[in-house]
Steps between C-alpha positions, in 0.01 A plus 500: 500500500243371728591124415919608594376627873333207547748301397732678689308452827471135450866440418597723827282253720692190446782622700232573779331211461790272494654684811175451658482088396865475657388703807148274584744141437722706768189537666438094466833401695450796750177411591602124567838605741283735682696794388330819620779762436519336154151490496424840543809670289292277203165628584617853454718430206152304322279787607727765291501226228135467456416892545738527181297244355165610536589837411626346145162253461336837548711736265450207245121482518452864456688481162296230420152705612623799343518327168162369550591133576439252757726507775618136489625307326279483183558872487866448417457260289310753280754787539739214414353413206517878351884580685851429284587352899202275520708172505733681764188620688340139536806357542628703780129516679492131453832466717376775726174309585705159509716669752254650734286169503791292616534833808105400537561125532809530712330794721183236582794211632597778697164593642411120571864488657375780742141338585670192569786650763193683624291169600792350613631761714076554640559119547811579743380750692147299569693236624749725726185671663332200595294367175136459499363343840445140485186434469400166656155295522357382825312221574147657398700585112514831522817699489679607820755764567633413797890484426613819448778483267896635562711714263820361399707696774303345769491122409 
């Protein structure tokens, strides 16, 4: 009975978790037009997503627990082992956990995507408000700051 929940639970997060992959390669092509509508409707629709998820991941471990297995993935492999829905169990996990690692992998492009527009636009705005101030030696080799640099607008 235990080993049909669980099943069940795992078969209802592919749909999630696929819906969630689509939604972060959304996020990919978003991210590099500068879409911030877009942006935000698929920051809402991921946040619903991956509350649904981790209330699964949780359901899922306390049938696991409750049997007095691991919560992970060895701990399925022994209800598995004793369930008429093993295969289906390992099978569908497997896809489940192939599925949310690809969301992982694409979800860390994203974030590097983001750090990069980040230093770039920090890059920008230095250089609109003036930069760092020159810093020139005199003749003794020290540094001098006489010239005071000009932002952008008044060059």
């Amino acid at each position: 009975m235990h080993d049909e929940n669980l099943l069940q639970l795992i078969t209802e997060d592919l749909t999630p978790a696929q819906h969630l992959l689509k939604l972060l390669q959304e996020e990919s092509l978003a991210l590099h037009g500068r879409d911030m509508r877009l942006l935000e409707d698929i920051l809402a629709r991921k946040q619903s997503l991956i509350i649904l998820l981790e209330q699964h991941g949780k359901k899922r471990s306390q049938i696991l627990l409750s049997l007095g297995l691991p919560a992970d993935h060895d701990g399925l492999e022994q209800l598995a082992s004793h369930s008429s829905v093993g295969d289906q169990l390992l099978s569908q996990s497997t896809a489940l956990n192939e599925l949310l690692l690809q969301c992982q992998q694409v979800n860390m492009l994203n974030g590097q995507s983001i750090q990069l527009q980040q230093a770039t636009t920090a890059n920008q705005l230095r250089i609109l408000h003036g930069g760092e101030p020159a810093a020139l030696y005199n003749a003794q080799g020290s540094t001098s700051r006489l010239v005071k640099p000009s932002t952008l607008s008044q060059a």
